[in-house]
N, C-alpha and C positions, 0 to 999 in steps of 0.2 A: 342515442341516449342524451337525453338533456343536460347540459353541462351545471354543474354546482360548484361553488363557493370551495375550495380546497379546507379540511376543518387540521384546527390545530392539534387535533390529536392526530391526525394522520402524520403531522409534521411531526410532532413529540417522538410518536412510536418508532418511526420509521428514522428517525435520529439515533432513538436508544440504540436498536437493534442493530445498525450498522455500526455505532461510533461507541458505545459501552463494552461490556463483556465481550466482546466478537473481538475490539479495536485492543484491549487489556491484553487478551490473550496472544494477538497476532503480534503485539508490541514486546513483549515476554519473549516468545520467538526468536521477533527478528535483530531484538539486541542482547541475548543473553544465552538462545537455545549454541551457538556457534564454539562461545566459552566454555559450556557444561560438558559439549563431547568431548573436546580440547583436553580439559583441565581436569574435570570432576570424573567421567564416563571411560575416560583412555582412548575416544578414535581418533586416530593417526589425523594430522591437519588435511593431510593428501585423501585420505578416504573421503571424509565431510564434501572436498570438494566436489569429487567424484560423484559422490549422490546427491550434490543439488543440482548437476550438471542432465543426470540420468532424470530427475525427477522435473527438470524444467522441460525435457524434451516429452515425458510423457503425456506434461500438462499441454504442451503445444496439439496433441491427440486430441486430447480429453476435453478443452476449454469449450468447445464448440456444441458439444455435443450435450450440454446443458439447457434442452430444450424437452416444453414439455406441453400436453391441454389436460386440461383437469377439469371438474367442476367449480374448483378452487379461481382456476386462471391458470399461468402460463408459467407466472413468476411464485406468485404466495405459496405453494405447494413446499418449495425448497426450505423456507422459513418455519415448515410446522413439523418437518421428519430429521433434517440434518445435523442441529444444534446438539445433543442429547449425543452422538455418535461421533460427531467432531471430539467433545470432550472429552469421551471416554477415548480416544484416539490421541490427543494432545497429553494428557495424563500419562499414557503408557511411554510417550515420544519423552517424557523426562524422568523416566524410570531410570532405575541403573542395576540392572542383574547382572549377577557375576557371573558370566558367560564365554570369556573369552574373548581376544581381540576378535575374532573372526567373525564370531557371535555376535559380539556388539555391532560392527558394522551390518550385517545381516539386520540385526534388530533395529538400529537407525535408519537404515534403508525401506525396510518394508513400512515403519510408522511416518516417517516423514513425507515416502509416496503417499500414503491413506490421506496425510495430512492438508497434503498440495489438492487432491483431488477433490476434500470434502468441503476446503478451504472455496475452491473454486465453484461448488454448488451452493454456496450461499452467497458469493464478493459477487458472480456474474446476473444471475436474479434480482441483487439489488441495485445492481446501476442500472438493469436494463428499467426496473420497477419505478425507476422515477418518471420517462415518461410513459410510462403505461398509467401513471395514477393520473396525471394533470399535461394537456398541452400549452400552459399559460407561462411563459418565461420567468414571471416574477413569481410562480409559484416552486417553478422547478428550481429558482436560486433559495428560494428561503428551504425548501429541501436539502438543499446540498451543503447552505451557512448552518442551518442547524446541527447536520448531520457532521461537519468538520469540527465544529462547534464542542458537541461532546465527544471528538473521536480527539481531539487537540486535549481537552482536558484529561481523557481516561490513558492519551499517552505519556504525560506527564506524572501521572500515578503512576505509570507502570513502569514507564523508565528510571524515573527519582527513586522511588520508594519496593521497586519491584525487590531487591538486593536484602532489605531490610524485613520486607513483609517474609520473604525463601529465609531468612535467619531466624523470623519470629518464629514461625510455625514446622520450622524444621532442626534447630539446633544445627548440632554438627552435622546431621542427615542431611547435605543440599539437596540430594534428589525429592527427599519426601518432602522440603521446602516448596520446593520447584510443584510438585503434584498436590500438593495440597492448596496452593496457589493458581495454579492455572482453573484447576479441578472448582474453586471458587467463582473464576471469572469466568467458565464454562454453565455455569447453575445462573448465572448472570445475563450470559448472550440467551439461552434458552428458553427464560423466561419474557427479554425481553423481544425474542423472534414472535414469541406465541402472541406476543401484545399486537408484534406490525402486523401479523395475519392477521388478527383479529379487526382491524382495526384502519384497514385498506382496500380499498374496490379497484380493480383495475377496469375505468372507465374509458380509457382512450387508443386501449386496443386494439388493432385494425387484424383482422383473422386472413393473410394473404395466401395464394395456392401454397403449400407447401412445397420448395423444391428441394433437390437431393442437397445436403448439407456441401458436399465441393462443389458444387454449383455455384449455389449462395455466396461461399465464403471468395470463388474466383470473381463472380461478378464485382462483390464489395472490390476490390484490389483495382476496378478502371475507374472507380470512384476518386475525381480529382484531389489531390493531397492526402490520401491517402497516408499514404509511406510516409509520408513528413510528419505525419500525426505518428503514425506509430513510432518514429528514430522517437518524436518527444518526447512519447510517455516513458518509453525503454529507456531513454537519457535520465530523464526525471525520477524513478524510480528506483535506477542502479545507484543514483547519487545519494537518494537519502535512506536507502538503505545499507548503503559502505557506509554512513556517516552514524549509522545508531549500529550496526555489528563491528564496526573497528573501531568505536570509541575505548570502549572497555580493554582492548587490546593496548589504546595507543595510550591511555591513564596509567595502567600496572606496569606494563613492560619499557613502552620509552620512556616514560616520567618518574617511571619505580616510586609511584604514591597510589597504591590501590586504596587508600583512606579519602581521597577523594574521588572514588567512581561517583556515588549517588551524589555529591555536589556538582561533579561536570556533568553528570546528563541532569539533572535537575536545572543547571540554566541551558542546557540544549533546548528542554523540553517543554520547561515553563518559559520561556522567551520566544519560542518556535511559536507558541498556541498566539503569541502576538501577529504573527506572520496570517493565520484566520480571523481574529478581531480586529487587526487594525489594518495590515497593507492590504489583502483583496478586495473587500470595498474600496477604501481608498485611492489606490489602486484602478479600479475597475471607474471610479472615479473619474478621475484626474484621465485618466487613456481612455475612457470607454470600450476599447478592444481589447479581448482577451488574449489574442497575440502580442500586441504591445504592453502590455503589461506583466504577462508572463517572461518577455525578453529583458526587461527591465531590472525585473527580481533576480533574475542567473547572474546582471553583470555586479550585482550587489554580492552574492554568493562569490563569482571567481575573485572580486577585490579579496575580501576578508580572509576568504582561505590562501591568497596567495601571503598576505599579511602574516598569517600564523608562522608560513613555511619561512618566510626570511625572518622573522623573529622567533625560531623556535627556540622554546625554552622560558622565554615570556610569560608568567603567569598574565598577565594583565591582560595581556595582546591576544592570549591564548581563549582567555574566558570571556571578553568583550565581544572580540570575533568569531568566535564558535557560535554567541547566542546568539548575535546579528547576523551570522551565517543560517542559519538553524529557521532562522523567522521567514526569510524569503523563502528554503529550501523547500519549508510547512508547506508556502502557501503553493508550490507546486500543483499539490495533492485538489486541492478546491480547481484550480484552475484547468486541472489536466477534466478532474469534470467537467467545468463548464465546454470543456473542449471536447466533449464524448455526446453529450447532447445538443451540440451543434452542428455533427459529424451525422447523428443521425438524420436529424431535420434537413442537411443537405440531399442525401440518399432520398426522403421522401418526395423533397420538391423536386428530386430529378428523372425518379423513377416509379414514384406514385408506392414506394414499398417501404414496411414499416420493418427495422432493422434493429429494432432494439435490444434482441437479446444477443446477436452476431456482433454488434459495434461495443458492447459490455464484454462480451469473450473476446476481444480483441483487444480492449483494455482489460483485462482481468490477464492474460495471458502476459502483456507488456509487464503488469506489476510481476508475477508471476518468475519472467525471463530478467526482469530487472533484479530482484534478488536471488536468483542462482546465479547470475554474473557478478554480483556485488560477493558472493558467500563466497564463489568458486574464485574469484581475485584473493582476497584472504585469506582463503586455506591454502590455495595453491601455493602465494606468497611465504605464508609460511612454511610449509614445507621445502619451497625450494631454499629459503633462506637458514634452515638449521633453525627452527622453532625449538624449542626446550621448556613443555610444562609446566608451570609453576615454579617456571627459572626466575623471579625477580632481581635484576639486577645483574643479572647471569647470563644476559642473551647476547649469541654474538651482534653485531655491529650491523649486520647484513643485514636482520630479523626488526632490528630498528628504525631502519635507513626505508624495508618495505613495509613496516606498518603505517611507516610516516605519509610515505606514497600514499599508499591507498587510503589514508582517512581524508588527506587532503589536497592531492595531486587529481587521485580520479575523479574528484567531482566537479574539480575547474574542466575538465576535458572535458566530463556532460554537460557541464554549463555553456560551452562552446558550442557543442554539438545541438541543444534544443534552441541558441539562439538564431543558430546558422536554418534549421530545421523549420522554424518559425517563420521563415523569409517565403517558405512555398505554402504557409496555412492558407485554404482556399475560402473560407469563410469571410465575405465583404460584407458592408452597410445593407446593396442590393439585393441578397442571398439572405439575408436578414428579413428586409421588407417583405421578398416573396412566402417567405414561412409564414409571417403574421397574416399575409394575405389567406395563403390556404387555411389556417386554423378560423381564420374569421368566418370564412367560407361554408368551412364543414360547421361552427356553432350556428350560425345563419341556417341551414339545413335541416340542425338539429331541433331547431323552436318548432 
């Protein structure tokens, strides 16, 4: 097929649909779903962890097997049936029926499985979707800028104002706050899933023998750097997600000022969106390599956050460095892509096989494993520490001392660990060169 000009709808749509309603809703989730069972719902902190623990090991199944052929294509198919059944599944996951501890945990457990899985047929279709649309690098960056773009802006809505919007539309009800909110941002992704299908050819598709799924995924794993790629995304993900689910913990309970939630993640969040607009180009800039630049941004992350820890207490120190924290931590998120579709283009120039949907389930799984370790730190933590619901000001010393930890000790250790991780990324200048060679190759072909 003869190569075209990438159109900017393609870019719009396929922005919306990953970085709007889909990003609101996930954002909702991953900073607020933790506190509601906690506080509002009654599951024990130890159970929660329990069941991100069970539901990360299912998705390590499950991730893989998000393959599909259609008339549609391979990828778009997930974008026109899942959306609609996500919601209705997100909605019930912030219900609150009086059913009983037992019950409850039962009832958080089956909707938060459903959740991880259907979360996962739409996050791994769309990474893999980028290059299936365009093999042109500067088209697959304005891809990935646009789509961080409004995924930065819709998390900043949802983390600032998420608290305010569950009050507006729910009163004293949080739960119905919570469902009638999500249930908003889910009418939101769906419409604009139906826009990216509509609105997307997957031109660059290579249709390889099919082999059996353990096959594939052991071959991927002799693929050089591999593993290194995955400790960063796993690093990268558990870090900025203990950083948006223990915030709320570490505002109310260690600071005993829950008047200031939606102001501390409001400068997380609109300060972070900086970390998309201004360091990853810049950034990418000044390094050119997405390794070098990625390792850059973590030793900016461990400074700040170690800053907070010896001045804790600090308002100033607290909220300067949290947002300066927060911007590098963003641009993880763009970078860990750029580093997902250079991971493929390696596998092609090596093995002549097109890997896009397996190297997205490989990332879709990391984020995946990165927030059941981030949730399972936290609840565990509480639990072992004597947590006490809606104890403000009441909590023992222990419960402090571990939220402290975890919002801002665990993420200097992943900051270590994807810097360290970064030293084996196998993608060179010359690894580079040879991709553009073969894409040149195959348009040359294609005229």
């Amino acid at each position: 097929m003869k190569r075209e000009k990438l159109k900017l709808s393609t870019i719009l749509s396929y922005a919306l649909a990953t970085g709007s309603g889909y990003q609101i809703m996930g954002s909702l989730v991953g900073a607020y779903l933790m506190i509601f069972l906690t506080d509002t719902f009654g599951v024990p902190a130890g159970a929660v962890g329990v069941i991100t623990v069970v539901a990360s090991v299912w998705d390590a199944i499950n991730d893989p097997m998000m393959r599909t052929k259609s008339r549609w294509g391979k990828y778009r198919p997930y974008f026109l049936f899942i959306p609609a059944i996500l919601t209705v599944v997100v909605v019930l996951l912030f219900a609150s029926p009086n059913i009983g501890t037992h019950g409850k945990i039962i009832w958080t457990a089956v909707f938060y499985i459903l959740y991880g899985m259907l979360r996962t047929a739409i996050e791994i279709p769309s990474g893999a979707l980028i290059n299936a649309v365009t093999d042109e690098p500067s088209e697959r960056s304005k891809m990935i800028n646009a789509y961080t773009m409004v995924m930065g802006i819709c998390t900043t809505i949802a983390t600032s104002f998420g608290l305010a919007l569950v009050s507006l539309f729910g009163g004293d009800n949080t739960a119905k706050g919570y469902m009638i909110v999500v249930g908003l941002a889910g009418v939101i992704m769906t419409i604009t899933c139906w826009m990216c299908f509509a609105t997307t050819k997957e031109t660059c598709v290579q249709h390889n023998e099919q082999k059996p799924l353990l096959e594939e995924i052991k071959n991927l794993f002799h693929v050089k750097g591999l593993l290194s790629v995955i400790a960063v995304w796993l690093a990268a993900y558990t870090a900025y997600n203990i950083m948006m689910s223990s915030s709320v913990y570490y505002i109310m309970y260690c600071l005993c000022r829950p008047d200031l939630i939606s102001v501390y993640m409001l400068d997380v969040s609109l300060i972070g969106l900086l970390g998309i607009v201004i360091i990853v180009p810049l950034f990418m800039k000044l390094f050119h390599k997405t390794q070098k630049a990625f390792a850059i941004s973590q030793v900016a992350v461990i400074i700040c956050d170690i800053l907070i820890v010896i001045f804790h207490g600090n308002m100033a120190v607290l909220f300067i460095c949290s947002g300066v924290a927060s911007m590098f931590a963003t641009a993880s998120m763009p970078f860990s892509a750029m580093m997902m579709t250079e991971m493929t283009d390696l596998v092609l120039i090596d093995s002549g096989r097109v890997v896009n949907g397996t190297m997205a389930a490989l990332k879709g799984f990391s984020n995946k494993a990165g927030i059941a370790i981030s949730s399972a730190i936290v609840s565990f933590t509480l639990a072992a520490t004597g947590y006490i619901a809606n104890a403000i000001g009441q909590e023992p010393q222990a419960v402090i001392t571990g939220i402290t930890v975890a919002r801002f000790v665990v993420p200097v250790i992943c900051g270590i660990v994807i810097i360290l991780a970064l030293v084996k990324y196998p993608i060179t200048d010359e690894i580079r060169q040879k991709v553009r060679a073969v894409y040149e190759k195959q348009h040359t072909e294609n005229k």
